[in-house]
C-alpha positions in Angstrom: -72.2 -113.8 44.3 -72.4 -113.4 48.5 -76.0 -112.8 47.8 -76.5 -115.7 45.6 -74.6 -118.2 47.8 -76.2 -116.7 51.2 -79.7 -117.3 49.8 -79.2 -120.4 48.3 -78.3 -121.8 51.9 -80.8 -120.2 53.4 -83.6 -122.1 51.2 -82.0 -125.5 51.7 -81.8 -124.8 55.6 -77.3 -124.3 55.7 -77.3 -121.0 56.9 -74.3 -122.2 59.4 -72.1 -122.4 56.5 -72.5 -119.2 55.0 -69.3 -117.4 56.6 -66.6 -120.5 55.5 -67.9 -120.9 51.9 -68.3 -117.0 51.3 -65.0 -116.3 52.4 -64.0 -119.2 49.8 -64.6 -116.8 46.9 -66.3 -119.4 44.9 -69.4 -118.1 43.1 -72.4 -120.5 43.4 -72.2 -122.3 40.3 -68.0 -123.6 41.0 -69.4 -124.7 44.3 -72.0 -127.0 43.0 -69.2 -128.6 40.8 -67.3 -129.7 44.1 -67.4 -133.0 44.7 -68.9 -134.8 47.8 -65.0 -134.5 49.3 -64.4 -131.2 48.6 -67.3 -130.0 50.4 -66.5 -132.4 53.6 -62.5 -131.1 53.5 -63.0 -127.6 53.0 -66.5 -126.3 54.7 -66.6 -129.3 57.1 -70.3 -130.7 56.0 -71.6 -133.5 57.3 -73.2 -136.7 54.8 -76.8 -135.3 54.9 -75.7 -131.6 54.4 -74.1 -132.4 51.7 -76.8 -134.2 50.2 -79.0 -131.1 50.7 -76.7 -128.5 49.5 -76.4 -130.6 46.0 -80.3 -130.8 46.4 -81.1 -127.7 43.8 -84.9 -127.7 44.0 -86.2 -126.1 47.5 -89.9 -125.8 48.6 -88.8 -122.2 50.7 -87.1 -119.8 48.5 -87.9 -116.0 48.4 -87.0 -113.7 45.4 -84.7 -110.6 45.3 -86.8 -107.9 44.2 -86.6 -106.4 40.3 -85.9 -102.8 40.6 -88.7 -100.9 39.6 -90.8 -98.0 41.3 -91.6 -98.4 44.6 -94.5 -98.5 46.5 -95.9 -95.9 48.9 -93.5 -95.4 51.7 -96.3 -96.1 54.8 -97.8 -99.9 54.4 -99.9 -101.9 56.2 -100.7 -105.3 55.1 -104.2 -105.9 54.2 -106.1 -108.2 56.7 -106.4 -112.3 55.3 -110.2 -113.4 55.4 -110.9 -116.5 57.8 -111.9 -119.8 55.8 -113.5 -120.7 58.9 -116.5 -118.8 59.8 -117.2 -120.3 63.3 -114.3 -118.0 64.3 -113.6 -114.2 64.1 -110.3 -112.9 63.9 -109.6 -110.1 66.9 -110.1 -106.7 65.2 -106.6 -105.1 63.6 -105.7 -101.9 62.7 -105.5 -100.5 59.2 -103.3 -97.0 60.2 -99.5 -97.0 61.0 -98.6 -96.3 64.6 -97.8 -92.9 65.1 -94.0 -92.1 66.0 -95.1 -90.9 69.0 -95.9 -94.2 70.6 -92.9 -95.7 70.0 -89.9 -92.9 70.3 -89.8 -93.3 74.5 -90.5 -97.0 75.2 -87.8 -98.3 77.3 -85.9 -101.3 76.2 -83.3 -103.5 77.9 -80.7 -104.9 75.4 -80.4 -108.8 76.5 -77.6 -109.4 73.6 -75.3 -108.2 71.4 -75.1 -108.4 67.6 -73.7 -112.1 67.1 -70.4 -112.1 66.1 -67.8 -115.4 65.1 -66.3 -116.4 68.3 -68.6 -114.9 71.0 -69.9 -117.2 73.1 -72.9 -118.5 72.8 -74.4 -117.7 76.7 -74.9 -114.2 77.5 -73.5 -113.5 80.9 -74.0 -109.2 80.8 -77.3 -107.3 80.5 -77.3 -103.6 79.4 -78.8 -101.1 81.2 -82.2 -99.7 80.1 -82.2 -97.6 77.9 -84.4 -95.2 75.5 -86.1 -96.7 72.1 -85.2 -94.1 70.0 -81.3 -94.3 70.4 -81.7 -97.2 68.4 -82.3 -95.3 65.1 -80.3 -92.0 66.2 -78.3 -92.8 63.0 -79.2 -95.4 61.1 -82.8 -96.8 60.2 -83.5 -99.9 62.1 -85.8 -103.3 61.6 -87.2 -104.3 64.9 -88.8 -107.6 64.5 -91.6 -108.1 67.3 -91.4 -111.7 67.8 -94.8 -113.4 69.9 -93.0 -116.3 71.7 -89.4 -117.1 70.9 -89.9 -120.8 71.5 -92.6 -121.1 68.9 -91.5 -123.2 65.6 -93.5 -120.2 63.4 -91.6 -117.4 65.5 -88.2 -119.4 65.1 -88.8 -119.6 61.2 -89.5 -115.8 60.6 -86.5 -114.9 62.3 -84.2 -117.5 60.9 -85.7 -116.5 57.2 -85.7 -113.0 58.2 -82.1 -112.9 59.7 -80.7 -114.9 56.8 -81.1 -111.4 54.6 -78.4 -109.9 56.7 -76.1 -109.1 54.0 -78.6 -107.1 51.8 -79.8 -105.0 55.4 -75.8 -104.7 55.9 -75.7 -103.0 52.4 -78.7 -100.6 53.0 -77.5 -99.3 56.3 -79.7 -101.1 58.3 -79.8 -102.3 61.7 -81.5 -105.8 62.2 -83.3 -106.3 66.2 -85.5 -108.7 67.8 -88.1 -107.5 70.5 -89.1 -109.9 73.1 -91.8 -109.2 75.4 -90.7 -111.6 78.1 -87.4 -112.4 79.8 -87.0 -115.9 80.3 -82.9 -116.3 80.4 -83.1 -119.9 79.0 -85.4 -119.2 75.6 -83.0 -116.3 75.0 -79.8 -118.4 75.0 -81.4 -120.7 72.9 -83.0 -118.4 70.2 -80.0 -116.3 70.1 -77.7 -117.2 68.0 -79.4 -120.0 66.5 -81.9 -118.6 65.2 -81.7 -114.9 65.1 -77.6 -113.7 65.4 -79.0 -109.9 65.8 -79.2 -107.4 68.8 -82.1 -109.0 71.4 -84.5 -106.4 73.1 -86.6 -106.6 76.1 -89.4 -104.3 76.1 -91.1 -104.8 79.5 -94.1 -102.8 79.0 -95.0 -104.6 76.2 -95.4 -100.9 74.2 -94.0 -101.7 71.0 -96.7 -104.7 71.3 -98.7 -102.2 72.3 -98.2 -99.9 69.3 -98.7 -102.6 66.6 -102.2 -102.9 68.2 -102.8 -99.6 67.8 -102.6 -98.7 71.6 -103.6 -102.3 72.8 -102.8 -105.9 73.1 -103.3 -108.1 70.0 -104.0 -111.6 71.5 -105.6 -114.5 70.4 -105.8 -117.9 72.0 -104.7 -120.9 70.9 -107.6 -122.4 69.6 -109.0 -119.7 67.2 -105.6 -118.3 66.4 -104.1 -122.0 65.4 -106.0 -124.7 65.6 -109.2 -123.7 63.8 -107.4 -121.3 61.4 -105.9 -122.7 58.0 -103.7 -119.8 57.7 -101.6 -120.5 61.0 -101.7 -123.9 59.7 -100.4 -122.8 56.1 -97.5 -121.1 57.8 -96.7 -124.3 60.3 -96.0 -126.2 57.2 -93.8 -123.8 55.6 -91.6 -123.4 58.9 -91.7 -127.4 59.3 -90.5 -127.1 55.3 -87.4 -124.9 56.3 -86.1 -127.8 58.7 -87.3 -126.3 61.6 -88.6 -128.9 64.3 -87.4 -128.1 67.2 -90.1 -125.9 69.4 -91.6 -125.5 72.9 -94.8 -123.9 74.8 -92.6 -122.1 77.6 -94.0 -118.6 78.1 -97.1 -116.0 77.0 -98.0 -117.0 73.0 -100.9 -115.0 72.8 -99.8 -112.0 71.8 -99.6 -111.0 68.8 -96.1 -109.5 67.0 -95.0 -108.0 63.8 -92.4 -105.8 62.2 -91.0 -102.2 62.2 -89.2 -100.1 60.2 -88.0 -96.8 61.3 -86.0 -94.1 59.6 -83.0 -92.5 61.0 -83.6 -89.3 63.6 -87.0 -88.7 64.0 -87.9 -89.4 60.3 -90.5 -91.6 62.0 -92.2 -95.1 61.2 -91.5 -96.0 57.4 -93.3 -99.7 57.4 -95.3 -102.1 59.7 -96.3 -105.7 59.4 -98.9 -107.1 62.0 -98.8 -111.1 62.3 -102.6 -111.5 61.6 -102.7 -115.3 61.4 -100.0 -116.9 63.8 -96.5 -117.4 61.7 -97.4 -114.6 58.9 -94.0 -113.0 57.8 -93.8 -109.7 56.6 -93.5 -110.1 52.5 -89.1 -109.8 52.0 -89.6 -108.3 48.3 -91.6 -105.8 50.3 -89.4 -105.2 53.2 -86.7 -104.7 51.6 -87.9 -102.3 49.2 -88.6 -100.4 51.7 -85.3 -100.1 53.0 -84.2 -99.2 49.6 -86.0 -96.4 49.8 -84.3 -94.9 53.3 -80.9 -94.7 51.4 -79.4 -91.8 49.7 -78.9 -92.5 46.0 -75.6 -94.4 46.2 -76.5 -96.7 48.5 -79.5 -97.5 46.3 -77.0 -97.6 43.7 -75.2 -100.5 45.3 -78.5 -102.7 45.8 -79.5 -102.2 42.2 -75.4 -103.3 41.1 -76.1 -106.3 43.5 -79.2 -107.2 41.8 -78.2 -106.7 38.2 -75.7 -109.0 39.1 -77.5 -111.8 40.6 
């Protein structure tokens, strides 16, 4: 039922709700009975929330996947053809980044793991410290965002971050990776947008690594403008309600996503962002992390899903 209420509220862009109404008990289907009064008494929505939470069709949602075999365990995404041929994609990289390149980058927690009732502004930086305590003991998701003041960068995260529960399940840790500290776009992408841990990785290795030992850049032209893709991927993060954006700081560079296994079990998955806004698949990711647990905790997922 959690799953099922914290998915429908992702889709129809409520995610700030999620904590009130799945404390309520309520499966999905008693909530959508609740009249307009109930909804504004007990959960505190305002007129047009409400309108959109009774709203059942939504232009965003992502499926739970079925349980089935899985895929191989290392995946890269296949590269997207151009439409435009006036314009050539910068060369990617079709291998995996070895474990190597990413076990001693030094990172710089800029926040904590958003909990209710911490304040919003972060006042207290940790120390640097070593990439691979991260994952000592448990896997961790380490989301490589290119500019956190970007509309497409806000939406994968928001969509991303609104999976929380089903990472909490698997044993999975959830972080962000910035490339640049600018004190103001932290505070406003975090919580809003992504409640996670924050990371700073100054030398841009992890950046680095997805590149497979360089930069992935792209300017603004070729990488947005004249590419349909990017385009494709601006609507769908204008469809999620997301409007709010800014050009402060470096949006060249390209991100993407990591998974990493426990210890030194090394690097499971990784997503490069191709076209600017491309999301790693979420039937995909989170397969993935199925596949990192021991047998009862893929148990659990399977229970979860049988009874969505």
């Amino acid at each position: 039922d959690a799953l099922e209420i914290w998915s429908y509220l992702h889709d129809h862009g409520l995610i700030q709700y999620g904590d009130e109404i799945e404390s309520d008990g309520r499966c999905l289907s008693e909530l959508l009975n609740l009249s307009h009064e109930e909804l504004s008494s007990q959960f505190g929505m305002k007129r047009g929330h409400i309108a959109r939470f009774m709203d059942r069709t939504s232009s965003c949602a992502d499926w739970l996947p079925k349980p089935h075999a899985f895929p191989p365990t290392k995946k890269i995404k296949p590269a997207e053809p151009r439409v435009c041929g006036c314009v050539k994609p910068p060369p990617i990289v079709d291998t995996v980044a070895p474990y190597s390149a990413i076990e001693s980058i030094s990172i710089q927690k800029l926040t904590p793991e958003y909990k209710l009732g911490m304040e919003f502004l972060v006042k207290t930086k940790t120390p640097p410290m070593k990439a691979s305590e991260l994952w000592r003991d448990k896997p961790a998701m380490l989301l490589c965002i290119r500019r956190p003041g970007c509309i497409l960068c806000r939406a994968e995260a928001h969509q991303l971050y609104a999976k929380k529960p089903i990472f909490d399940a698997l044993g999975v840790q959830l972080f962000a990776v910035l490339h640049e500290q600018i004190d103001s776009e932290v505070k406003y992408f975090w919580p809003r947008y992504w409640g996670g841990a924050v990371l700073f990785d100054r030398g841009m290795e992890f950046f680095n690594a997805l590149g497979g030992g360089k930069l992935l850049k792209e300017k603004f032209l070729s990488g947005f403008v004249f590419n349909p893709g990017a385009i494709a991927n601006y609507k769908r993060a204008k469809a999620m309600g997301i409007i709010e954006q800014n050009f402060i700081g470096e949006g060249e560079i390209k991100g993407g996503l990591f998974i990493v296994g426990s210890g030194k079990s090394g690097i499971t998955y990784q997503f490069i962002e191709r076209n600017f806004g491309d999301w790693a698949p979420i039937v995909e990711v989170i397969e993935i992390c199925t596949q990192l647990q021991q047998p009862a905790g893929t148990l659990i997922l399977f229970f979860c899903l049988m009874l969505r």
